[in-house]
GUFINU-817338 format. One record per residue (C-alpha): residue in three letters; residue number from 1; z, x, y. Coordinates in Angstrom, 1 decimal. Each point is the difference from the previous one (the first is absolute). Layout:
N
+--------+-----+--------+--------+--------+
: residu : num :      z :      x :      y :
+--------+-----+--------+--------+--------+
:    Ala : NUM :      Z :      X :      Y :
...
+--------+-----+--------+--------+--------+
END
This chain:
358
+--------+-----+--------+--------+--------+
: residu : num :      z :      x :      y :
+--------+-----+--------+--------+--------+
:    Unk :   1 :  121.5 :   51.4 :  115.2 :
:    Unk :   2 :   -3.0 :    0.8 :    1.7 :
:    Unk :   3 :    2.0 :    2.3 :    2.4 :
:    Unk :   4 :    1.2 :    1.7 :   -2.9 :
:    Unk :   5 :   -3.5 :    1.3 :   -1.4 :
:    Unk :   6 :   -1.3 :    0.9 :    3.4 :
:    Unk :   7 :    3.5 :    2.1 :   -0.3 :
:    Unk :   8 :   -0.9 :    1.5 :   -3.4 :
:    Unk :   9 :   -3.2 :    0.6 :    0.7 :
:    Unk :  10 :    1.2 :    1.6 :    2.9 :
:    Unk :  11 :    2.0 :    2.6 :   -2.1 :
:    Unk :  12 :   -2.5 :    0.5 :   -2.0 :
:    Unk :  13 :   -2.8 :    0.9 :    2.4 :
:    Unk :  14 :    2.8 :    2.3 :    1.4 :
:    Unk :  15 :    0.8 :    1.5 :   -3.1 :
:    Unk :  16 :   -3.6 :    0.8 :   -0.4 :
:    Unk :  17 :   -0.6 :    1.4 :    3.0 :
:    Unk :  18 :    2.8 :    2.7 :   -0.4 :
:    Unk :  19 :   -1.1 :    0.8 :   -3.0 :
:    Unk :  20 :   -3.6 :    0.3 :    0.8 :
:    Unk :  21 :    1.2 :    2.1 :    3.1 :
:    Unk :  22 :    2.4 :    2.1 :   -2.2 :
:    Unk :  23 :   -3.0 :    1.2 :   -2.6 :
:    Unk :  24 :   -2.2 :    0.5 :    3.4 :
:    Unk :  25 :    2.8 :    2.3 :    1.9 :
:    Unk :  26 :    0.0 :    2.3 :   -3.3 :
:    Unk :  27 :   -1.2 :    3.2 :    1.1 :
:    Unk :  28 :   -0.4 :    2.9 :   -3.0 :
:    Unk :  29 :    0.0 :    3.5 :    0.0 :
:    Unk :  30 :   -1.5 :    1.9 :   -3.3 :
:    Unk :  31 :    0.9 :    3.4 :   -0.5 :
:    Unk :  32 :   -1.4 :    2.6 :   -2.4 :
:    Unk :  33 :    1.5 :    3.9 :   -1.0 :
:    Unk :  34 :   -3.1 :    1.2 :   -1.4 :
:    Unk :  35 :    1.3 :    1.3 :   -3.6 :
:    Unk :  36 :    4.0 :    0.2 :    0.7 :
:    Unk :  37 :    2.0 :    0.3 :   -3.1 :
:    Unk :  38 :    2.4 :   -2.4 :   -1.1 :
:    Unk :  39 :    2.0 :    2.8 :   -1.1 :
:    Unk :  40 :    1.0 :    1.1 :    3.8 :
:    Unk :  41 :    0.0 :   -3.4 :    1.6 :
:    Unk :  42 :    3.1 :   -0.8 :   -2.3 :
:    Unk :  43 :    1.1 :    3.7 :   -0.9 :
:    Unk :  44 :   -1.0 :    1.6 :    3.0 :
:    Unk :  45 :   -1.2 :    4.0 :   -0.9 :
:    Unk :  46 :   -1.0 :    1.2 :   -3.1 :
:    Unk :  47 :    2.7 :    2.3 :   -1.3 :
:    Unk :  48 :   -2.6 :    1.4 :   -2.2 :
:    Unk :  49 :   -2.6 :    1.0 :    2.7 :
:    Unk :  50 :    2.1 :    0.4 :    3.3 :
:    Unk :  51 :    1.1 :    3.4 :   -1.1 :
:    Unk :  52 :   -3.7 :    0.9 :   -1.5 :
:    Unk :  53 :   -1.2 :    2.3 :    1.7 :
:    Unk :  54 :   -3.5 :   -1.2 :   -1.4 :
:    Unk :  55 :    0.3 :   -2.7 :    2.1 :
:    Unk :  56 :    2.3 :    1.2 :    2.8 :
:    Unk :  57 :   -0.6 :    2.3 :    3.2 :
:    Unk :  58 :    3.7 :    0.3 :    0.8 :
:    Unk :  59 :    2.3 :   -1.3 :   -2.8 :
:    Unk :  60 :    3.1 :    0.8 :    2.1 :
:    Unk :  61 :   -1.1 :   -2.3 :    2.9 :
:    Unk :  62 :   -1.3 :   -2.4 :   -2.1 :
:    Unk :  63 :    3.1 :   -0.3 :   -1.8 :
:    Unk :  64 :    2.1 :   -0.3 :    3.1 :
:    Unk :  65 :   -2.1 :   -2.8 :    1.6 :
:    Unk :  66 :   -0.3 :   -2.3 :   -3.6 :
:    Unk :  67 :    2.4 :    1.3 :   -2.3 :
:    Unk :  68 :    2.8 :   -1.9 :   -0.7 :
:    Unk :  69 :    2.5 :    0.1 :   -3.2 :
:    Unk :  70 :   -0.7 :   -3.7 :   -1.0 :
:    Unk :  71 :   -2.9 :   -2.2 :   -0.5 :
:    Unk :  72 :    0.9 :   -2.3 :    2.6 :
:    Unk :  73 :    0.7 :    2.8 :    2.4 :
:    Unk :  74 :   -3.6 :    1.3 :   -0.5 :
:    Unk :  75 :   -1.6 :   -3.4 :    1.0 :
:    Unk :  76 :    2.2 :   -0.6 :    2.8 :
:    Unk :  77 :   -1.1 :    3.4 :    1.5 :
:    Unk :  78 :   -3.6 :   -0.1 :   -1.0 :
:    Unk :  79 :   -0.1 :   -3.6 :    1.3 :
:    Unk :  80 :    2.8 :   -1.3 :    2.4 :
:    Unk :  81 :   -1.8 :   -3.0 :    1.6 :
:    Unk :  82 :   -0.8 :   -1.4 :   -3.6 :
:    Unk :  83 :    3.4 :    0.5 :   -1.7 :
:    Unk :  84 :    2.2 :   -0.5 :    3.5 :
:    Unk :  85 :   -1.4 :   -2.7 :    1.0 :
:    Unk :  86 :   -3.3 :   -1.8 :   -2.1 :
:    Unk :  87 :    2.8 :    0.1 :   -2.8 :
:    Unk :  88 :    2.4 :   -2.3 :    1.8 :
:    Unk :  89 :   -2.9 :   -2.2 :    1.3 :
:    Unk :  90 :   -2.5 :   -0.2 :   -2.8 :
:    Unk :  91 :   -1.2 :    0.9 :   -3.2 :
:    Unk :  92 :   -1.0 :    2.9 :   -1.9 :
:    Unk :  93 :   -1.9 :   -0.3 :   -3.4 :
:    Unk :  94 :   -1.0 :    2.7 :   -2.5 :
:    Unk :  95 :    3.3 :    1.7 :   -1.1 :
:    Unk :  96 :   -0.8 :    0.6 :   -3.6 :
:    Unk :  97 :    3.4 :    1.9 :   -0.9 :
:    Unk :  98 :    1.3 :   -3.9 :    0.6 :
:    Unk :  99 :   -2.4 :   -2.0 :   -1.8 :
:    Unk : 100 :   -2.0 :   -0.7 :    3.6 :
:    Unk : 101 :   -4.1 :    0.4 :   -1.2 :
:    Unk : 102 :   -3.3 :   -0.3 :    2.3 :
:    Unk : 103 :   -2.9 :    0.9 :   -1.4 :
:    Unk : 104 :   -4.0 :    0.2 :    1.1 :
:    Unk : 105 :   -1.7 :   -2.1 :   -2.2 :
:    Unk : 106 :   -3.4 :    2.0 :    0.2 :
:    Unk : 107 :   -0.6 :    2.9 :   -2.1 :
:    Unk : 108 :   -1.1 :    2.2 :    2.1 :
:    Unk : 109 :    2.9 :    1.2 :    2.2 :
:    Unk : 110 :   -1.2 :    1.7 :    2.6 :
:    Unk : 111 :   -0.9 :   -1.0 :    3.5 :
:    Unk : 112 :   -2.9 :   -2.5 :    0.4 :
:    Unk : 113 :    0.8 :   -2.1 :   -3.0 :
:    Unk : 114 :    3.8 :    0.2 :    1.0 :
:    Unk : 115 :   -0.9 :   -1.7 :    4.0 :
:    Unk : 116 :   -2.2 :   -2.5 :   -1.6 :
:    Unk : 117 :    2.4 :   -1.3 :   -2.4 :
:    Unk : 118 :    3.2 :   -0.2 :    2.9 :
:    Unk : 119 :   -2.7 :   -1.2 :    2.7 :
:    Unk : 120 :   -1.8 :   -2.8 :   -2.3 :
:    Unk : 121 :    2.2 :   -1.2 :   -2.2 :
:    Unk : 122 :   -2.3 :    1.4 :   -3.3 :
:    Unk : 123 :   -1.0 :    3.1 :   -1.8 :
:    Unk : 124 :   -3.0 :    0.6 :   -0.6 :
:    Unk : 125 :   -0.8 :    2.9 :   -2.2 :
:    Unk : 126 :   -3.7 :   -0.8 :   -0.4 :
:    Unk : 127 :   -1.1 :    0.5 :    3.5 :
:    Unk : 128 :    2.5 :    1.9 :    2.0 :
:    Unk : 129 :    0.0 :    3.4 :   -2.4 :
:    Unk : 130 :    0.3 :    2.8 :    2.3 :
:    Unk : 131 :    0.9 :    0.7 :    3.9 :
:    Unk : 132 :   -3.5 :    0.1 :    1.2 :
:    Unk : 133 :   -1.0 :   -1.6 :    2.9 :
:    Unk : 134 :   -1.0 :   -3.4 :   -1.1 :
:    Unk : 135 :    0.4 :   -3.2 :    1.4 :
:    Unk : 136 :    2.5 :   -1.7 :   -1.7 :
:    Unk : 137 :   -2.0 :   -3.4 :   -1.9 :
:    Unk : 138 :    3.5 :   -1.6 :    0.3 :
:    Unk : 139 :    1.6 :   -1.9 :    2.8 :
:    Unk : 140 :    3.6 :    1.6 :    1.2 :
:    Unk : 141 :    2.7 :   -2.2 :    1.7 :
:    Unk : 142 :   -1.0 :    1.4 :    3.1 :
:    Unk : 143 :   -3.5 :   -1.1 :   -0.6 :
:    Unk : 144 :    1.0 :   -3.7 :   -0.9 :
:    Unk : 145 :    2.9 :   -0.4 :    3.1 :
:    Unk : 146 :   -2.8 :    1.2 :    2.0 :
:    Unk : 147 :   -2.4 :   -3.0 :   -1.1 :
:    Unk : 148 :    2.9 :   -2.7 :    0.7 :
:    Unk : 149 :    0.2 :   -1.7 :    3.5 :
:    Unk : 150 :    3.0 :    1.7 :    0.3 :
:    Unk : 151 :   -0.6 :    3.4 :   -0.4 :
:    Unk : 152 :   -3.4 :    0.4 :    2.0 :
:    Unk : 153 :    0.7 :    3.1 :    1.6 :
:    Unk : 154 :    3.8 :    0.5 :   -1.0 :
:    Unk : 155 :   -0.8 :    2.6 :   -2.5 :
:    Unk : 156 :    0.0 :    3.4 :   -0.3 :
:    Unk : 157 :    0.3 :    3.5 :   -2.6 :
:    Unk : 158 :    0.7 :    3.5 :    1.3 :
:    Unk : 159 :   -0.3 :    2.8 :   -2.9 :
:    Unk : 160 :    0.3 :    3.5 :   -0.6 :
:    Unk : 161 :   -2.9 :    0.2 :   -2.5 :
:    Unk : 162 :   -3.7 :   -0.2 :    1.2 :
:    Unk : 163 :   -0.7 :   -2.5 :   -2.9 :
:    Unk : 164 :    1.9 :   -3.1 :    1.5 :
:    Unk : 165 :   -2.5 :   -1.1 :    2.0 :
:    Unk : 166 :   -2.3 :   -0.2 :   -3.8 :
:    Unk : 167 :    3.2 :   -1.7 :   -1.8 :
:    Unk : 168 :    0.6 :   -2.4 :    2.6 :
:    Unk : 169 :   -4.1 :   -0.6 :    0.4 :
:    Unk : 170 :    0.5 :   -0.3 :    3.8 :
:    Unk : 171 :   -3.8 :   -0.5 :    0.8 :
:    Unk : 172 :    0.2 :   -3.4 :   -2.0 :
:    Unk : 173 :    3.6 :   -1.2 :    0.4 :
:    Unk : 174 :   -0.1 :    0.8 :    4.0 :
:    Unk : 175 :    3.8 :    1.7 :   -0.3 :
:    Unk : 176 :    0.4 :    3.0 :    2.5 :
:    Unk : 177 :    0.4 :    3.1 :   -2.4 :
:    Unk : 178 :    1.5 :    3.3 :    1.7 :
:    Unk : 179 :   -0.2 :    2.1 :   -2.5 :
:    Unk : 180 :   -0.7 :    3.7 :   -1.0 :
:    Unk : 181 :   -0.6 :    2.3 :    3.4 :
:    Unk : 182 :   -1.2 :   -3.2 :    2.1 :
:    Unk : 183 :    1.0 :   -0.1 :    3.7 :
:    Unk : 184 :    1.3 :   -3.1 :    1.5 :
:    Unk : 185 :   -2.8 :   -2.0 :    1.9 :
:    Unk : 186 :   -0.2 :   -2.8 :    2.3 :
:    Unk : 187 :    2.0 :   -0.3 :    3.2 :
:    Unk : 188 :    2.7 :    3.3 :   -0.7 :
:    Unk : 189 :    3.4 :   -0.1 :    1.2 :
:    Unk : 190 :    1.5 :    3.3 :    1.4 :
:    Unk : 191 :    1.3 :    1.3 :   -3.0 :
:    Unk : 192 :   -3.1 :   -1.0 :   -2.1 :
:    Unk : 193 :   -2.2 :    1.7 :    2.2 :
:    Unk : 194 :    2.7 :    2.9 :   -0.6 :
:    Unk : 195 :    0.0 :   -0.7 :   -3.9 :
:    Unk : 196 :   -3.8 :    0.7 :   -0.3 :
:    Unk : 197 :    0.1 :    2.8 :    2.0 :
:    Unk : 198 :    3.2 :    1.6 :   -2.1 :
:    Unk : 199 :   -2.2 :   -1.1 :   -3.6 :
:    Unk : 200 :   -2.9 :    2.5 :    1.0 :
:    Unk : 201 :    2.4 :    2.8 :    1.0 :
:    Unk : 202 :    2.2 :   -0.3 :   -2.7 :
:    Unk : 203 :   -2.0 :    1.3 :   -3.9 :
:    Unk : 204 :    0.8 :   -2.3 :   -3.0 :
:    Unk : 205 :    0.8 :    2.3 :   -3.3 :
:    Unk : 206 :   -2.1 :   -2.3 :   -1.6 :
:    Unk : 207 :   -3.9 :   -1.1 :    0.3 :
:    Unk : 208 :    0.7 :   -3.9 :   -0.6 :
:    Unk : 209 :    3.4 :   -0.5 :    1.5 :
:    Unk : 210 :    1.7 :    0.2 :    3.3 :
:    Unk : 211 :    3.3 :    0.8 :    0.6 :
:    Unk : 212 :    2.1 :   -3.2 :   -0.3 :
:    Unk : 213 :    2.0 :    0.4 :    3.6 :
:    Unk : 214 :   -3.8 :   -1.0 :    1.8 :
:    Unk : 215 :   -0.4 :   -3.1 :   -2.4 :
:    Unk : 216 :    3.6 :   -1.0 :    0.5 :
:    Unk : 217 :   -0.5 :   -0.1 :    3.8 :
:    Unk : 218 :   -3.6 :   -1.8 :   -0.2 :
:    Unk : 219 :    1.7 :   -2.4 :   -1.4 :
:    Unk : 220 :    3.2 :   -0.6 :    1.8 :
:    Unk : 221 :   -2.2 :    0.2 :    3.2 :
:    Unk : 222 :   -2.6 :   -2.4 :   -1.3 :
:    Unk : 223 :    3.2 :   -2.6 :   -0.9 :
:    Unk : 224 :    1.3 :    0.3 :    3.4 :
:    Unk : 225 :   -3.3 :   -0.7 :    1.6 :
:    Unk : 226 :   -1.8 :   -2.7 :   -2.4 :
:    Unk : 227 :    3.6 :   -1.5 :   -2.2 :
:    Unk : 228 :   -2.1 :   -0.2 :   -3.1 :
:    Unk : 229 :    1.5 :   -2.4 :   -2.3 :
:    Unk : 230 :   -0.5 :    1.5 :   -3.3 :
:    Unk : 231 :   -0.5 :    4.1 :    0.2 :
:    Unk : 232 :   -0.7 :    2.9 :   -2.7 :
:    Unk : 233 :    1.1 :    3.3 :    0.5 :
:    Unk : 234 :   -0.6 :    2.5 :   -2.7 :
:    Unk : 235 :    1.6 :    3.4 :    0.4 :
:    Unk : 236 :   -1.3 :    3.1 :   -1.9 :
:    Unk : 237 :    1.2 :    3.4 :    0.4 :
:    Unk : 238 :    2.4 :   -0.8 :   -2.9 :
:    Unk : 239 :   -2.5 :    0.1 :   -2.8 :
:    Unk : 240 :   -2.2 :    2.9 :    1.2 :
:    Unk : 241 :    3.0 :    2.7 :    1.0 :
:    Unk : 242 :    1.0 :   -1.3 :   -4.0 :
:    Unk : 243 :   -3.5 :    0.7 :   -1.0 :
:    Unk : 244 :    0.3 :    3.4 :    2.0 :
:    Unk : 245 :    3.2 :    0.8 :   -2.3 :
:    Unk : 246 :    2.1 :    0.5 :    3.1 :
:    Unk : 247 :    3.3 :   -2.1 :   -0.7 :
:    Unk : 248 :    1.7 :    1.2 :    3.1 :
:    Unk : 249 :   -2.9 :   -1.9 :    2.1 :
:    Unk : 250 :   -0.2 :   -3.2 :   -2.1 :
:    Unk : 251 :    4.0 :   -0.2 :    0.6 :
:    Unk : 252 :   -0.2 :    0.8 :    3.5 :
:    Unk : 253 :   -2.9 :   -3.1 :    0.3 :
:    Unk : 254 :    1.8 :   -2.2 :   -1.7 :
:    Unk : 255 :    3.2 :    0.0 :    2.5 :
:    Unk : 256 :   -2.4 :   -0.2 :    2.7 :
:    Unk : 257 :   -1.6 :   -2.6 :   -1.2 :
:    Unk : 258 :    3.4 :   -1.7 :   -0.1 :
:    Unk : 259 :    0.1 :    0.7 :    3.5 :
:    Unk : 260 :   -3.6 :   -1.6 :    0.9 :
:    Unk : 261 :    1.3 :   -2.9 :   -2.2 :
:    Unk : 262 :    3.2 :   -0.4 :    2.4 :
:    Unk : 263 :   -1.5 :    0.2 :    2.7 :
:    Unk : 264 :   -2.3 :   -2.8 :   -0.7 :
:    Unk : 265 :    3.2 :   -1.8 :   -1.0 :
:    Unk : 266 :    1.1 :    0.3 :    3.0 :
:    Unk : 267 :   -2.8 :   -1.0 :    1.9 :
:    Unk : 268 :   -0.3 :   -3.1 :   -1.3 :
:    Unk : 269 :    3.5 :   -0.7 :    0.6 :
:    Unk : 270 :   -0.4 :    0.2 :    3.7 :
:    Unk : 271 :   -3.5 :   -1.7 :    0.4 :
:    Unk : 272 :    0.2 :   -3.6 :    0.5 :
:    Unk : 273 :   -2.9 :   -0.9 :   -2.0 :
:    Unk : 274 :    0.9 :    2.0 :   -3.5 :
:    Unk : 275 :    4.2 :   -0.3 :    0.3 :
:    Unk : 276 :    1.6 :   -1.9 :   -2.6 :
:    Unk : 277 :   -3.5 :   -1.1 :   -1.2 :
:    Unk : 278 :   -1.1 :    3.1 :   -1.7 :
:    Unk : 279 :   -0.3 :    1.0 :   -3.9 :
:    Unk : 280 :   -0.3 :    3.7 :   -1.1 :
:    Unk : 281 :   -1.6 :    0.8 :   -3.7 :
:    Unk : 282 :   -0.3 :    3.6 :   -0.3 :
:    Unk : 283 :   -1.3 :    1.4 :   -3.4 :
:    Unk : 284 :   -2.2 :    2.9 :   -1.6 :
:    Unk : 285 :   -3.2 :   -0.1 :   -1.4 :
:    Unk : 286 :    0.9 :    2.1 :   -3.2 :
:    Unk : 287 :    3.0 :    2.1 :   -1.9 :
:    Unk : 288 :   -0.6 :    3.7 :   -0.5 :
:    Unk : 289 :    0.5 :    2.1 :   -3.2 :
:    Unk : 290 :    3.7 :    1.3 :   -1.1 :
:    Unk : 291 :   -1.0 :    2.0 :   -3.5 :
:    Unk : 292 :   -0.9 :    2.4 :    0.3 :
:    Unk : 293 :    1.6 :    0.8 :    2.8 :
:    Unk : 294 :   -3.4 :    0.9 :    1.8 :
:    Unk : 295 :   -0.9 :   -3.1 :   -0.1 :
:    Unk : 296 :    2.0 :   -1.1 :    2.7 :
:    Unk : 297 :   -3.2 :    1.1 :    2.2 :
:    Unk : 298 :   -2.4 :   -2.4 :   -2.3 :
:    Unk : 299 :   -0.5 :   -3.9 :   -0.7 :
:    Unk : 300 :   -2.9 :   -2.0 :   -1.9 :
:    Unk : 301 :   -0.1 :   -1.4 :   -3.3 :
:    Unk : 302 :    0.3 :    3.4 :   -2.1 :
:    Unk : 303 :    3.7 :    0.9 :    2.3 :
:    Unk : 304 :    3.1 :   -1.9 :   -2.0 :
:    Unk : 305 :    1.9 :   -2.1 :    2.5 :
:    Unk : 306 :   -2.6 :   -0.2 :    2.5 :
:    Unk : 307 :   -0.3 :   -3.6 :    0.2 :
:    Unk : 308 :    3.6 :   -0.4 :    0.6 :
:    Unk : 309 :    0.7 :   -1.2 :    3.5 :
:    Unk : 310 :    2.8 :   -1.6 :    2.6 :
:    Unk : 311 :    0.1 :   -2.8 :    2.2 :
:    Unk : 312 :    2.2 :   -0.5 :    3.3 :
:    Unk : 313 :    0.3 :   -3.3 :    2.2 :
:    Unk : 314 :    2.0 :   -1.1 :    2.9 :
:    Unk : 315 :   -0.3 :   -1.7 :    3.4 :
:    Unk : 316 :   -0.6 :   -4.1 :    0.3 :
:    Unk : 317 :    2.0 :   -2.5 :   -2.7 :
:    Unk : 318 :    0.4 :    3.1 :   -2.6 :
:    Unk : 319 :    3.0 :   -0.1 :   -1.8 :
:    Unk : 320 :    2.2 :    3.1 :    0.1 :
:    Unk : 321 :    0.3 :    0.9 :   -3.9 :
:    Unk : 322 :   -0.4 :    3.9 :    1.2 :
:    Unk : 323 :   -0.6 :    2.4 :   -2.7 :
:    Unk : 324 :   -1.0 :   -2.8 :   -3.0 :
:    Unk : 325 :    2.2 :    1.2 :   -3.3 :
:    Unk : 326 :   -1.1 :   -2.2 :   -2.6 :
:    Unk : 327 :   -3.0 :   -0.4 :   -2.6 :
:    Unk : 328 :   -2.9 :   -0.9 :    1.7 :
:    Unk : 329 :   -4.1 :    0.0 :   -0.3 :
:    Unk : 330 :   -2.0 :    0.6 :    3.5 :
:    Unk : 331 :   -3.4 :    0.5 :    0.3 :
:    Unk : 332 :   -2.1 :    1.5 :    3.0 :
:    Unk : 333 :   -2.3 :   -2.8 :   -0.5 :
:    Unk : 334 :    2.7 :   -2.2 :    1.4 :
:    Unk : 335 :   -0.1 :    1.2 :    2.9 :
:    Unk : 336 :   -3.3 :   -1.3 :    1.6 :
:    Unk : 337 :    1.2 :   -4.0 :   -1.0 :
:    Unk : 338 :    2.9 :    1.0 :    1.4 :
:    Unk : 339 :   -0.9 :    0.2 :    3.5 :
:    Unk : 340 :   -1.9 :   -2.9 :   -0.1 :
:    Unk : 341 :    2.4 :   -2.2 :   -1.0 :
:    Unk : 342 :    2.4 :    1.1 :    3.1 :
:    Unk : 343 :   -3.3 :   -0.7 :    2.3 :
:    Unk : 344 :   -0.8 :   -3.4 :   -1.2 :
:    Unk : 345 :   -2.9 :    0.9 :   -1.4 :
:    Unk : 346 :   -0.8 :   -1.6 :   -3.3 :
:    Unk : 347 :   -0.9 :    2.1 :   -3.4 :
:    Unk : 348 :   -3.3 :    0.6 :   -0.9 :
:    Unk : 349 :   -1.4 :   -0.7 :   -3.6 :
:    Unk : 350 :   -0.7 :    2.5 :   -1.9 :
:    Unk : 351 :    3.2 :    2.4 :    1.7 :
:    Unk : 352 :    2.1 :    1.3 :   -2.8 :
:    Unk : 353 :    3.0 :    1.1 :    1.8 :
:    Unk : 354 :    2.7 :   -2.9 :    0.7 :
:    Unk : 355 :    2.5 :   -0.1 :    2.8 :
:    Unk : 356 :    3.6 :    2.0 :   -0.7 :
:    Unk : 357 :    2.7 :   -2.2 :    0.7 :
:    Unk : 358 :    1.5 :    2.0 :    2.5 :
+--------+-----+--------+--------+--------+
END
């Protein structure tokens, strides 16, 4: 009998031990498109705007890059990596034509308020009310994982906006932002040393955002070098070539951003310490405006449809429902308990969001 116990207890503490090693081993990579429709990632281009010449430089190229005869044409084009192979492999939520619905639960839909709410877990529409630079009073995921024995120094956010390094309050939480036009620092690699260099020689079109292609390789250098466990990176060019009214650059972005994406992919497939052990959540901060028709380029509380937003997963344990096609309620707020739950990392009070049963 007493053989027996020592057995079962044996199991047990076996059991355990692969399980506490399985939550450990979880390694997550958050992804933002800064202000991507819904209405592209599952429809692909805008029939109304991709022959606009509004909106459009060179209709005819345009059209012969992303226009297709049929919906699902359109997003294959405008996003292969997503609907060839994140389709078979994952999930993607947010098709509304099929009863799929995530929603911000702040009211402000724009930028700040929308990072807060996927990087905490809760709105909170009484301080974060506009994009200035303000440290954010809230604690993010990144913040918390950070403050756990097991993320001291596993954590890390690259961004195309100059503001991250305010939302994710980096002086107090002690996560490494790269954000904005920042340079890599610390001991440089080759092609980090070549990556700063490139940043100063190459002009943004924008005062508060750099091109996504230098915060892309920041990070995917930083991961080879450091194998964060839990990383954020937040691409931009998406919502500011929209807010420029040029449709033919916001399309162009968005495939390569489904490049940058693969890539990463396939990165972590061939390191040791992120294969089979890593979960992708990619998302966007807010919807945009689709009546008027101009206000495609606009979001915020006054734009109809602007808090109307998508969610994709895939990577470790997720099951492969691909494109979900039933009646469903998501909220970005999710998001945030999300993560934590796949790092072991208990909820805190007070978080409004709850885990998606992914």
């Amino acid at each position: 009998m007493k053989n027996k116990i020592l057995f079962l207890i044996a199991v047990l503490s076996a059991l355990v031990g692969l399980h506490a090693q399985k939550v450990e081993d979880t390694k997550v990579i958050l992804i933002t498109l800064d202000g991507f429709r819904w209405q592209e990632l599952f429809a692909g281009a805008d029939s109304l705007l991709i022959g606009n010449e509004d909106y459009v430089q060179d209709v005819g190229m345009l059209k012969e890059n992303f226009w297709r005869e049929t919906p699902k044409e359109r997003r294959q084009v405008l996003l292969p990596f997503l609907w060839g192979q994140i389709e078979k492999m994952g999930q993607i939520h947010g098709n509304r034509r099929l009863g799929s619905k995530v929603d911000l639960t702040n009211s402000m839909w724009f930028s700040y308020p929308g990072y807060n709410e996927i990087l905490t877990g809760t709105a909170d529409d009484k301080n974060i009310r506009s994009n200035d630079k303000i440290p954010n009073p809230n604690l993010t995921i990144l913040e918390r994982y950070n403050k756990t024995p097991v993320g001291k120094g596993k954590v890390a956010a690259f961004g195309s906006w100059d503001v991250f390094p305010y939302i994710i309050n980096e002086e107090r939480s002690g996560v490494p932002v790269n954000a904005g036009f920042e340079a890599a620092s610390g001991s440089l690699n080759e092609r980090e040393e070549f990556l700063n260099q490139l940043q100063k020689q190459i002009p943004s079109p924008w005062g508060a955002v750099r091109l996504d292609a230098f915060t892309h390789h920041y990070a995917l250098e930083y991961m080879k070098k450091e194998h964060p466990s839990l990383i954020y990176i937040s691409y931009g060019e998406t919502d500011d070539f929209a807010h420029d009214g040029d449709y033919q650059a916001y399309l162009k972005s968005a495939h390569n951003t489904d490049a940058l994406i693969k890539e990463l992919w396939e990165f972590t497939q061939q390191d040791d310490f992120y294969r089979s052990q890593t979960v992708f959540l990619i998302t966007t901060d807010h919807g945009r405006g689709t009546e008027p028709l101009d206000t495609w380029r606009s979001h915020g509380s006054q734009v109809d449809g602007a808090g109307q937003v998508w969610f994709v997963v895939f990577g470790k344990e997720v099951k492969p429902l691909g494109e979900v096609a039933q009646e469903e309620q998501l909220y970005s707020n999710q998001i945030a308990p999300t993560i934590l739950q796949y790092m072991g990392i208990p909820l805190p009070k007070g978080i409004k969001g709850t885990p998606m049963k992914l």
